[in-house]
TORLO-732756 format. One record per residue (C-alpha): residue number from 1; residue in one letter; x, y, z. Coordinates in nm, 2 decimals, padded with zeros to 4 digits, m for minus. Layout:
BEGIN
REC   resi   resn       c1       c2       c3
REC    NUM      A        X        Y        Z
...
# end
This chain:
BEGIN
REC   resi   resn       c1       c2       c3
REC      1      X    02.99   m07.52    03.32
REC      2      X    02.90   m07.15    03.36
REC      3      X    02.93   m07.16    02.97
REC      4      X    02.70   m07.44    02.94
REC      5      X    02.39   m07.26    03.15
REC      6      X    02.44   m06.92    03.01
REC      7      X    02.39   m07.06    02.64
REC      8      X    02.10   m07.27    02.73
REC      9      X    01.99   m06.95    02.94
REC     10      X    02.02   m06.70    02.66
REC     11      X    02.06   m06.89    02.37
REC     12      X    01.77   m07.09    02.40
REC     13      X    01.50   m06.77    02.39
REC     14      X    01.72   m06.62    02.14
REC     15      X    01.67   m06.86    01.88
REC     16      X    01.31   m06.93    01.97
REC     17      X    01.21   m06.46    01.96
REC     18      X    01.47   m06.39    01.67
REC     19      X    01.45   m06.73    01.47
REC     20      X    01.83   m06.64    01.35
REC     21      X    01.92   m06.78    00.96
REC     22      X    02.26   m06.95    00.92
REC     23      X    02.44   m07.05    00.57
REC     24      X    02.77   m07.20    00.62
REC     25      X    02.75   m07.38    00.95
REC     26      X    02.95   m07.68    00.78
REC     27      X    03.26   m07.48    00.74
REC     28      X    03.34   m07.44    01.12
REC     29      X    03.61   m07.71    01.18
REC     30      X    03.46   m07.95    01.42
REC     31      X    03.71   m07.97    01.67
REC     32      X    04.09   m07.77    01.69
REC     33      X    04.15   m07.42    01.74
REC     34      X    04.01   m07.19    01.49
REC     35      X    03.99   m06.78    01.50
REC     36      X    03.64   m06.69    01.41
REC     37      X    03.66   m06.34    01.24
REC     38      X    03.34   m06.09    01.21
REC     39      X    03.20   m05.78    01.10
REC     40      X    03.10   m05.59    01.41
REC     41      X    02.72   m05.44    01.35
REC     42      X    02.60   m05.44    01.71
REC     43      X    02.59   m05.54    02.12
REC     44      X    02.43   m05.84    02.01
REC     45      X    02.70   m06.03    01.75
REC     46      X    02.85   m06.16    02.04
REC     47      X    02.53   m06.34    02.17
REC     48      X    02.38   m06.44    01.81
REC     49      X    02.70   m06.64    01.73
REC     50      X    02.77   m06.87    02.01
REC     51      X    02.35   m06.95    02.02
REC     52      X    02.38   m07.11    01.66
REC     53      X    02.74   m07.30    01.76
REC     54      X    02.77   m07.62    01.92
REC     55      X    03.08   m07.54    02.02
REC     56      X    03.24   m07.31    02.26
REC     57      X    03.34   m06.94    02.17
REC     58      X    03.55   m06.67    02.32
REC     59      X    03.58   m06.29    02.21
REC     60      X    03.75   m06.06    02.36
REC     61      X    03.57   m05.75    02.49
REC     62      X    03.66   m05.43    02.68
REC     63      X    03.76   m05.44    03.05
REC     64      X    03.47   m05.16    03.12
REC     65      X    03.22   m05.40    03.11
REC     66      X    03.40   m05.60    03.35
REC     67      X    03.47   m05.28    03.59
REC     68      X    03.18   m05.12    03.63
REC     69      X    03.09   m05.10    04.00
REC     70      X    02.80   m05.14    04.19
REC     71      X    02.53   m05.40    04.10
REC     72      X    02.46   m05.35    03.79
REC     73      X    02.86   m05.38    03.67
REC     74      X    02.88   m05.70    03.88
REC     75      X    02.60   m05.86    03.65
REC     76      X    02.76   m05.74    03.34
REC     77      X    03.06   m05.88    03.39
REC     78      X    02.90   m06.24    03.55
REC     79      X    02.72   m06.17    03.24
REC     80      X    03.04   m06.17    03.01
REC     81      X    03.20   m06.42    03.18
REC     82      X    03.00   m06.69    03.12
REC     83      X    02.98   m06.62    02.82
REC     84      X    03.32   m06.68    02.72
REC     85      X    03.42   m06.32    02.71
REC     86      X    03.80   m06.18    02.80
REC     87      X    03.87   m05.85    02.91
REC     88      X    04.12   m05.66    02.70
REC     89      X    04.21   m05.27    02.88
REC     90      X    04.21   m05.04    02.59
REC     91      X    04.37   m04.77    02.72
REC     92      X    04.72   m04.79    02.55
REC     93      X    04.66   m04.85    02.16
REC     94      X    05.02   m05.09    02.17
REC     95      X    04.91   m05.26    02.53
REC     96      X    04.53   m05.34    02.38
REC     97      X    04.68   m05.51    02.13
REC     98      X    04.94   m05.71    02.32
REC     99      X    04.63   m05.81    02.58
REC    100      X    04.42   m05.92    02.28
REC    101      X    04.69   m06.14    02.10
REC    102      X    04.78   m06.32    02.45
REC    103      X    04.43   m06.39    02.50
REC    104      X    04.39   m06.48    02.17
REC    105      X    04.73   m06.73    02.20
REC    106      X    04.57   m06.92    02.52
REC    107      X    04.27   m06.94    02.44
REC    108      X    04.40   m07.11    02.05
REC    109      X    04.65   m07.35    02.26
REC    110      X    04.35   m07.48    02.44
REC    111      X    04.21   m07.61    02.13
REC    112      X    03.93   m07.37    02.14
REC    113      X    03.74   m07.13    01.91
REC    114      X    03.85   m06.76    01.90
REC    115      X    03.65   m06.50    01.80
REC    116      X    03.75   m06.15    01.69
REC    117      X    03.63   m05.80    01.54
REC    118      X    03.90   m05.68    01.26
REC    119      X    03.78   m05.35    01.25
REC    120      X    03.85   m05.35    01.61
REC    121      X    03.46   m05.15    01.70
REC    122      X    03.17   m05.14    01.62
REC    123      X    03.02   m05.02    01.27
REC    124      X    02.88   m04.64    01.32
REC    125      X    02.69   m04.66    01.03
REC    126      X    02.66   m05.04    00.87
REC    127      X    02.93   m05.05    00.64
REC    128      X    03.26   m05.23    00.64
REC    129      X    03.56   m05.06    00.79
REC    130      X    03.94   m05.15    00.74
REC    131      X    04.07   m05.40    00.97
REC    132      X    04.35   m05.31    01.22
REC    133      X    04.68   m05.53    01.12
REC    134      X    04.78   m05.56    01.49
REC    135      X    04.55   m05.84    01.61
REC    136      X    04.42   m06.09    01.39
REC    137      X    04.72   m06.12    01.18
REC    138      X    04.96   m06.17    01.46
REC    139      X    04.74   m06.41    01.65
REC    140      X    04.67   m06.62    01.34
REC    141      X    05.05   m06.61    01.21
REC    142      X    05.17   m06.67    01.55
REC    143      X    04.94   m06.98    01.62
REC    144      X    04.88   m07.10    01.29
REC    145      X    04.50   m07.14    01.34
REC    146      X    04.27   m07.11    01.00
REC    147      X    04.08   m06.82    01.01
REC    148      X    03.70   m06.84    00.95
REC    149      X    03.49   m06.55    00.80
REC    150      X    03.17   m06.45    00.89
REC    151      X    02.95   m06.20    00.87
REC    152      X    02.69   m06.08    01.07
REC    153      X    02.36   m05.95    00.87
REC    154      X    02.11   m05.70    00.97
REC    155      X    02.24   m05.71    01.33
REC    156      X    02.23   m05.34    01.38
REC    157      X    01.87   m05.29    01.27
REC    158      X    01.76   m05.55    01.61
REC    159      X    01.98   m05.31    01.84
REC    160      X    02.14   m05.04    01.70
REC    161      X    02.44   m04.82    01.84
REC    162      X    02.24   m04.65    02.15
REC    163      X    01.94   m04.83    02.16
REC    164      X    01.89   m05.03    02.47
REC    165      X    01.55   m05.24    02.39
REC    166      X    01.61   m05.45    02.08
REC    167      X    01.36   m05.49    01.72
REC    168      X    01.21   m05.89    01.70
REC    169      X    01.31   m05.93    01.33
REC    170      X    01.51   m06.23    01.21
REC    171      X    01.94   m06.19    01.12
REC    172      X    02.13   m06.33    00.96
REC    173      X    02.46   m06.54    00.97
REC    174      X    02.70   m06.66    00.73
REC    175      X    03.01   m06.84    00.76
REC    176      X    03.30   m06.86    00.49
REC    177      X    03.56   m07.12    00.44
REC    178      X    03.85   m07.16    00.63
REC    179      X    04.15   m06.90    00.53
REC    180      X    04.50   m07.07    00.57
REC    181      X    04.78   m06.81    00.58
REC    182      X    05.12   m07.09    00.66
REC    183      X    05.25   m06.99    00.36
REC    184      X    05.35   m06.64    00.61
REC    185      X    05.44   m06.85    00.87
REC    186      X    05.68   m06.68    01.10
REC    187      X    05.65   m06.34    00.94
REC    188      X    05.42   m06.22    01.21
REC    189      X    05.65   m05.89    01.27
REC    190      X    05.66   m05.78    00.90
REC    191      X    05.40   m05.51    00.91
REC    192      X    05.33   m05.55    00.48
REC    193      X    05.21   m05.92    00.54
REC    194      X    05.02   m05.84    00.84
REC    195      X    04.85   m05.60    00.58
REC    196      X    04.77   m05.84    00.33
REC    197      X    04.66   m06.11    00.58
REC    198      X    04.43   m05.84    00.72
REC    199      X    04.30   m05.74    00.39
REC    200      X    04.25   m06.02    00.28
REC    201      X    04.01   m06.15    00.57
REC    202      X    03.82   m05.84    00.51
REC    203      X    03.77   m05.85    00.16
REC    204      X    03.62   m06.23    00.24
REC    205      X    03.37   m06.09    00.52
REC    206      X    03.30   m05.79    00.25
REC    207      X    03.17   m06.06    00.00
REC    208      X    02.97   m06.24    00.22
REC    209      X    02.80   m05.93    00.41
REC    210      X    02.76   m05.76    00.09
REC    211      X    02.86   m05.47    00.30
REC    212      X    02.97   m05.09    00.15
REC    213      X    03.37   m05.08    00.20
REC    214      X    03.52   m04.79    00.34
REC    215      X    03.91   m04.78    00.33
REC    216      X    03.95   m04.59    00.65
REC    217      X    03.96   m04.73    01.01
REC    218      X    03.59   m04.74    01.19
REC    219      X    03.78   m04.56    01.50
REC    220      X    03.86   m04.28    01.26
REC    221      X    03.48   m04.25    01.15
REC    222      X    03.32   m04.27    01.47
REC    223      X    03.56   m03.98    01.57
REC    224      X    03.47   m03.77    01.22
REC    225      X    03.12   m03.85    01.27
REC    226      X    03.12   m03.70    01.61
REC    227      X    03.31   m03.43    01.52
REC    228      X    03.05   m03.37    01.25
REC    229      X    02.79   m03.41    01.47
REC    230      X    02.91   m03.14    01.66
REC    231      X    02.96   m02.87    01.42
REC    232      X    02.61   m02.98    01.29
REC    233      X    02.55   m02.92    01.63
REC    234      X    02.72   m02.59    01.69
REC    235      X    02.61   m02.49    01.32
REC    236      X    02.25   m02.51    01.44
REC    237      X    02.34   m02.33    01.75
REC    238      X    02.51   m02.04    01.59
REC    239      X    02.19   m02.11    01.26
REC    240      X    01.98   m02.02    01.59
REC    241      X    02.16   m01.75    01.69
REC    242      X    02.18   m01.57    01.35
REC    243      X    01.82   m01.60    01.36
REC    244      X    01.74   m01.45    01.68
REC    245      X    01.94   m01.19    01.61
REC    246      X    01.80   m01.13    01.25
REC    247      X    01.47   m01.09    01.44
REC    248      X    01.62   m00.85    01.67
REC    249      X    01.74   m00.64    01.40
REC    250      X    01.44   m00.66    01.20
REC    251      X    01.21   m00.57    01.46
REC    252      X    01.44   m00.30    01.51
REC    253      X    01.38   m00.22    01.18
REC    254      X    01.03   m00.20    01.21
REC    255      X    01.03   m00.05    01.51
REC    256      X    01.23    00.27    01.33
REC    257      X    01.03    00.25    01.00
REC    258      X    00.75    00.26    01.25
REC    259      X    00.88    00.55    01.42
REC    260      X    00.98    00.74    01.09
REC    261      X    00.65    00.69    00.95
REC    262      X    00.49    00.87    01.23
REC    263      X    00.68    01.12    01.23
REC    264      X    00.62    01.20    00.86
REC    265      X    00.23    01.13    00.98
REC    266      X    00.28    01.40    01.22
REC    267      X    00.48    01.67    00.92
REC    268      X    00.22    01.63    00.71
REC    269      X   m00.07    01.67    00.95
REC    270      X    00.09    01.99    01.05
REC    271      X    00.16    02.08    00.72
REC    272      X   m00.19    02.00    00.66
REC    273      X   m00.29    02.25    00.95
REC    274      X   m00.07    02.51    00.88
REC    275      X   m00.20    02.48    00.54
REC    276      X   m00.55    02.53    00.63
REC    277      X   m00.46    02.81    00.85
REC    278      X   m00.32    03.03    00.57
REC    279      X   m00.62    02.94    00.35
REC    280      X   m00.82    03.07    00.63
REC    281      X   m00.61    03.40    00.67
REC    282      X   m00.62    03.39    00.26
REC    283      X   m00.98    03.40    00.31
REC    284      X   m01.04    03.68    00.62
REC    285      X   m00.82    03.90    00.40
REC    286      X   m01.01    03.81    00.09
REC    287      X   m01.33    03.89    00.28
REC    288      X   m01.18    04.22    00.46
REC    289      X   m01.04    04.37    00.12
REC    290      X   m01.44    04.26   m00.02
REC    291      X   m01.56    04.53    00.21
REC    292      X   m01.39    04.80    00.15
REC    293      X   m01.50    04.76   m00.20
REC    294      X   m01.83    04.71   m00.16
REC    295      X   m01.80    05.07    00.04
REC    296      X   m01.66    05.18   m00.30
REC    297      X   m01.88    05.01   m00.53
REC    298      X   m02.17    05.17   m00.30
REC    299      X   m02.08    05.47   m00.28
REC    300      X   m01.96    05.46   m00.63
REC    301      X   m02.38    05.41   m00.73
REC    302      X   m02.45    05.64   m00.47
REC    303      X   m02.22    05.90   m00.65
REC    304      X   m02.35    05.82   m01.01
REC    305      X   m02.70    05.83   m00.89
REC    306      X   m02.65    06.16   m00.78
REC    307      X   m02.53    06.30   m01.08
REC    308      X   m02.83    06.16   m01.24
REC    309      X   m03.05    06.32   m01.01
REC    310      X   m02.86    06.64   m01.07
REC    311      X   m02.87    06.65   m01.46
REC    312      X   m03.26    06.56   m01.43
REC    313      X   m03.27    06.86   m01.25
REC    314      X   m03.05    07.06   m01.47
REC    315      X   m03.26    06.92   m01.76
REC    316      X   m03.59    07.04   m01.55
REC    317      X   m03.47    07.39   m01.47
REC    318      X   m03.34    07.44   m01.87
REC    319      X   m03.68    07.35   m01.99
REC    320      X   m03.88    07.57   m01.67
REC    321      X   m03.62    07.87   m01.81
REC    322      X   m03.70    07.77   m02.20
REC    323      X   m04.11    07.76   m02.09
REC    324      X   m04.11    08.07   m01.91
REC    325      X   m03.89    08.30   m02.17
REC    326      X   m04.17    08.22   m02.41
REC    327      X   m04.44    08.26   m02.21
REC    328      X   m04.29    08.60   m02.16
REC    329      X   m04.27    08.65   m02.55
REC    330      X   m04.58    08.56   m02.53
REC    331      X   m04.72    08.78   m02.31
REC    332      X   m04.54    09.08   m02.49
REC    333      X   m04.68    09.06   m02.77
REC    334      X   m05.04    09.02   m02.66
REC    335      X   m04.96    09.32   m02.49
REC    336      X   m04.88    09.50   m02.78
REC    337      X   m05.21    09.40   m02.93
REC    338      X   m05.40    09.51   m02.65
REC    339      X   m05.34    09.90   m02.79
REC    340      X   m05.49    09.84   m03.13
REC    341      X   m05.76    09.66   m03.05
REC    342      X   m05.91    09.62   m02.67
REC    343      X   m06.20    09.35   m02.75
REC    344      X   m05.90    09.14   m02.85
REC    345      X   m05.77    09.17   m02.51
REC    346      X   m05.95    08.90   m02.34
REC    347      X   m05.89    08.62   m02.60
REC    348      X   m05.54    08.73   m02.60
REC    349      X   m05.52    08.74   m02.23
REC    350      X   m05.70    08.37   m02.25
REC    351      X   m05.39    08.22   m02.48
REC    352      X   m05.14    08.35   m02.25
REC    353      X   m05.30    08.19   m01.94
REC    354      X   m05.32    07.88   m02.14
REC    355      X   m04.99    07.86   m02.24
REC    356      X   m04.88    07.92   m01.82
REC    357      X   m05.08    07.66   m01.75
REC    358      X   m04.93    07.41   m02.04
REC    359      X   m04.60    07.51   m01.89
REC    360      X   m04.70    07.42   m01.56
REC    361      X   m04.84    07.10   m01.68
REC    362      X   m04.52    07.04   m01.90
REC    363      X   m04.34    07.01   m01.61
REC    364      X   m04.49    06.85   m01.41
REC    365      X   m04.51    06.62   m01.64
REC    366      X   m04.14    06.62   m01.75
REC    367      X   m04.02    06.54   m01.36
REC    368      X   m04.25    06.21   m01.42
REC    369      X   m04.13    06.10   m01.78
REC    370      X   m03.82    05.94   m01.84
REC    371      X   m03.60    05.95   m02.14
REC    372      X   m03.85    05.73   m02.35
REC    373      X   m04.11    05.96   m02.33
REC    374      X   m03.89    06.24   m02.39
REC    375      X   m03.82    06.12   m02.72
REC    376      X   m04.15    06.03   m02.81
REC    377      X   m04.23    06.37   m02.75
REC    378      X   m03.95    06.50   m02.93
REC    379      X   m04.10    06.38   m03.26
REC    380      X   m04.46    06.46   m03.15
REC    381      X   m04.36    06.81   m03.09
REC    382      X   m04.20    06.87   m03.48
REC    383      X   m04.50    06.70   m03.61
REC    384      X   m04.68    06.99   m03.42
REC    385      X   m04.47    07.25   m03.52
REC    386      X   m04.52    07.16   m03.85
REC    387      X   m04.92    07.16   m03.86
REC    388      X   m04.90    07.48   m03.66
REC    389      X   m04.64    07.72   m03.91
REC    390      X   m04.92    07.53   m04.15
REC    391      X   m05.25    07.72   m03.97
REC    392      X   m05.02    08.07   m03.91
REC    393      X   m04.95    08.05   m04.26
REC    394      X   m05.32    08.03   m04.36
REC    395      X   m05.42    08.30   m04.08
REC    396      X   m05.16    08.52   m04.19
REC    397      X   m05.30    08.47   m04.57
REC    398      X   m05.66    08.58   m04.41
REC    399      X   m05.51    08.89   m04.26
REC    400      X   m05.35    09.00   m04.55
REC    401      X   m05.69    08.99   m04.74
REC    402      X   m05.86    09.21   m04.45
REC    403      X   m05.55    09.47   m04.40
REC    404      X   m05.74    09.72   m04.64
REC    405      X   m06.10    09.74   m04.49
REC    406      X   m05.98    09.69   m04.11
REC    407      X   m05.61    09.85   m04.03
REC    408      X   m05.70    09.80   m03.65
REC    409      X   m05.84    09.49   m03.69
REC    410      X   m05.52    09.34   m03.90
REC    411      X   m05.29    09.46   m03.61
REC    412      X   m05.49    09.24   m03.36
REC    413      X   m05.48    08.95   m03.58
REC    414      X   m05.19    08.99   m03.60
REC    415      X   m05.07    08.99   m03.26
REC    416      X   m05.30    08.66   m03.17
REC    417      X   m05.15    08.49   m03.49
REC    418      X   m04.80    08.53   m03.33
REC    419      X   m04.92    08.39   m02.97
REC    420      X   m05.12    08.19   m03.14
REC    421      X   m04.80    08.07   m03.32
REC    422      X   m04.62    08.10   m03.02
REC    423      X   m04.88    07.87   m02.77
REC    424      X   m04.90    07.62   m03.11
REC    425      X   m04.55    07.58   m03.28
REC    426      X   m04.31    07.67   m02.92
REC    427      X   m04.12    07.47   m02.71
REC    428      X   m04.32    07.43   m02.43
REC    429      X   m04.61    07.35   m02.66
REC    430      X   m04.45    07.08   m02.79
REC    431      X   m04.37    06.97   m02.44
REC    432      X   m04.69    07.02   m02.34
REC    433      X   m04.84    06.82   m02.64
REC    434      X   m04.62    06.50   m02.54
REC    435      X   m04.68    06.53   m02.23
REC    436      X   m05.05    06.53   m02.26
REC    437      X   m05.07    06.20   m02.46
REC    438      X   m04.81    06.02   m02.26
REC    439      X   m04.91    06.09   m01.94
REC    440      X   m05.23    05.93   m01.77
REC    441      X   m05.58    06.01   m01.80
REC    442      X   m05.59    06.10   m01.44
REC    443      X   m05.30    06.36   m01.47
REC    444      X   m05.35    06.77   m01.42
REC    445      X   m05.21    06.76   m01.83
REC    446      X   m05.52    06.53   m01.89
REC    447      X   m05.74    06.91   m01.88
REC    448      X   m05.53    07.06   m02.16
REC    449      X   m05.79    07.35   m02.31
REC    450      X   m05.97    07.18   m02.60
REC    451      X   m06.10    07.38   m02.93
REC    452      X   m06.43    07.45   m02.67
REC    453      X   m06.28    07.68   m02.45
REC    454      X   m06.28    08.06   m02.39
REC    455      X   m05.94    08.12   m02.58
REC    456      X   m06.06    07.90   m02.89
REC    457      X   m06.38    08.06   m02.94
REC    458      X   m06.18    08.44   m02.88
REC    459      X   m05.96    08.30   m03.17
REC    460      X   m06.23    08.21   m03.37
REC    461      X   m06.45    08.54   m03.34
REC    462      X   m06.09    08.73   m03.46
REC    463      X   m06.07    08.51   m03.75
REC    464      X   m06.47    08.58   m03.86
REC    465      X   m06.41    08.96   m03.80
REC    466      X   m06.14    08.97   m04.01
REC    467      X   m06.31    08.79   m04.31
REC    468      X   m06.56    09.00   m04.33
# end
């Protein structure tokens, strides 16, 4: 009765929101006891079966749903109960199995539909896992019931492993042919055709499902799945880890190429400083020897100028010693003639202060000219010397012709062609002649006696006397 209401309760919506597809309906025996056996994708197989079925059917399921306290456990297992499912304890591997098969037996000796999960689980990932031996094989040996394949389709993409809301999409169900195994009858406790009964039920549900096979038990995935989950898990813990600390140690390696990097800042700002600072003592002592050479180049010109000024001087008093010696000579010898003939004495007396004065002006002129005008004077004063031997030559020729008529006479022409010889063709004639050309118009050598003065026209009365 509870049946009844449950399917109508549940089944009813669940055919109307999913719209479930069925192939195979036909081969579900009608009435008898028959063991329905199914691929196990999800929560819901166990609802999407019975709706489509006219008839009754019973799976077993675990006792936790049936034990659950409080209020919500008590609905779940009214839940189950109604619809048709038996609680199996799973805590011993070899007692689950026992539970099951007894269930199985009664409910198969009431002439009912069983229903059963091979693999024993659910599917962790959607393919088909190897069927446990222990169960079906037993309980459809042991009863003799057909067994009838069927696999559920897309089931775990409406409410997957974990998911408590299901996906409206439309599964799928289809249903094989009826399996007869009598030809094992009674060899329920040979393990080798519990094997091959098992196998071949699941290579059956295989075809229909068109499920991936995987030739391990679905228990033993679930536990290698989980076990990979958590070394992924623990991998990206200690993948985390590595990278915190490979952060650590490369901002610790910053940090200290940081560090060293300043400090080789700081060396080579100091060597830059201490670098400066000897260029800067380079440069004092640079500046501090300079001096002392400067005092040396100075006094160096000082001394040299000196010396100059000292053989100027030299030079000055050599030519005031040359000058005077032949004014002297000069002076002698006009003195000489002075005995012979006294109306000679004046004109004599005349040259000699002439030639003072040239020697005065020779040297005064000789402290103002420099070396230049000394050599310009140099050949000035042989050009002289020659055009004066040229005019005592002549007025010794004269005074040879007058010697016989005028003894007294020649003597005194004599003595004024020697000064004269001595005032035209000396030294300090010569000097005096260079000096009066170079020297300035406005200079004391600038008056030299010309041809008009007192001692020319002396000279020239002597010369007239002694022609005639």
């Amino acid at each position: 009765m509870l049946y009844g209401t449950m399917k109508v309760a549940i089944g009813g919506p669940l055919k109307v929101a999913f719209r479930p597809w069925v192939e195979g309906l036909e081969n579900i025996p009608a009435e008898g006891p028959a063991i329905l056996a199914s691929n196990h994708l999800s929560f819901s197989d166990s609802f999407f079966l019975p709706a489509v079925l006219d008839r009754k059917v019973t799976f077993i399921a675990k006792a936790e749903y049936f034990t659950t306290p409080g209020v919500k456990g008590r609905l779940t297992a009214a839940f189950f109960k109604g619809v048709g499912q038996l609680p199996v304890d799973r805590s011993g591997a070899r007692g689950a199995g026992e539970a099951a098969i007894q269930s199985g037996l009664e409910v198969l000796a009431r002439g009912e539909l069983f229903g059963i999960y091979p693999e024993g689980t659910r599917s962790p990932d959607g393919r088909l896992y190897r069927g446990k031996p222990g169960g079906l094989a037993r309980v459809a040996l042991a009863s003799g019931a057909p067994v009838v394949p069927v696999a559920m389709i897309d089931t775990e993409k409406i409410q997957p492993p974990g998911k408590v809301m299901p996906k409206l999409m439309r599964p799928g169900i289809r249903i094989g042919k009826p399996l007869d195994f009598s030809r094992y009858q009674g060899m329920e406790h040979d393990r080798f055709v519990l094997r091959a009964v098992t196998d071949e039920v699941m290579y059956e549900i295989m075809k229909l499902s068109g499920q991936e096979y995987v030739d391990i038990y679905a228990t033993a995935a679930k536990r290698q799945i989980t076990e990979a989950a958590k070394a992924d898990k623990e991998a990206e813990k200690a993948a985390k880890a590595a990278l915190a600390q490979a952060e650590k140690e490369k901002a610790e390696l910053e940090k200290a190429a940081a560090e060293k990097a300043a400090a080789a800042r700081t060396a080579a700002a100091g060597a830059t400083a201490a670098h400066e600072a000897e260029a800067d003592k380079s440069v004092a002592g640079t500046a501090q020897a300079g001096e002392p050479a400067a005092v040396e180049v100075e006094a160096g010109q000082s001394v040299a100028d000196k010396a100059a000024v000292d053989a100027a001087a030299e030079d000055s008093a050599q030519a005031d010693t040359a000058a005077a010696d032949e004014a002297e000579a000069g002076k002698s010898v006009a003195g000489t003639a002075q005995a012979g003939e006294p109306e000679a004495d004046k004109p004599e007396a005349g040259t000699v202060q002439a030639d003072e004065l040239a020697a005065v002006e020779v040297e005064a002129g000789q402290s103002v000219a420099d070396k230049a005008v000394a050599d310009a004077a140099a050949e000035d004063s042989a050009q002289a010397d020659t055009a004066a031997a040229d005019e005592a030559e002549a007025g010794k020729s004269a005074a040879d012709t007058a010697q016989a008529g005028e003894p007294a006479v020649d003597d005194a022409a004599a003595g004024t062609a020697r000064a004269d010889t001595a005032v035209a063709g000396g030294p300090a004639a010569d000097t005096a002649a260079a000096a009066t050309r170079e020297l300035p118009t406005d200079t004391p050598a600038a008056h030299k006696p010309s041809a008009d003065t007192p001692a020319a026209d002396s000279a020239e009365a002597d010369r007239q006397k002694s022609g005639s």
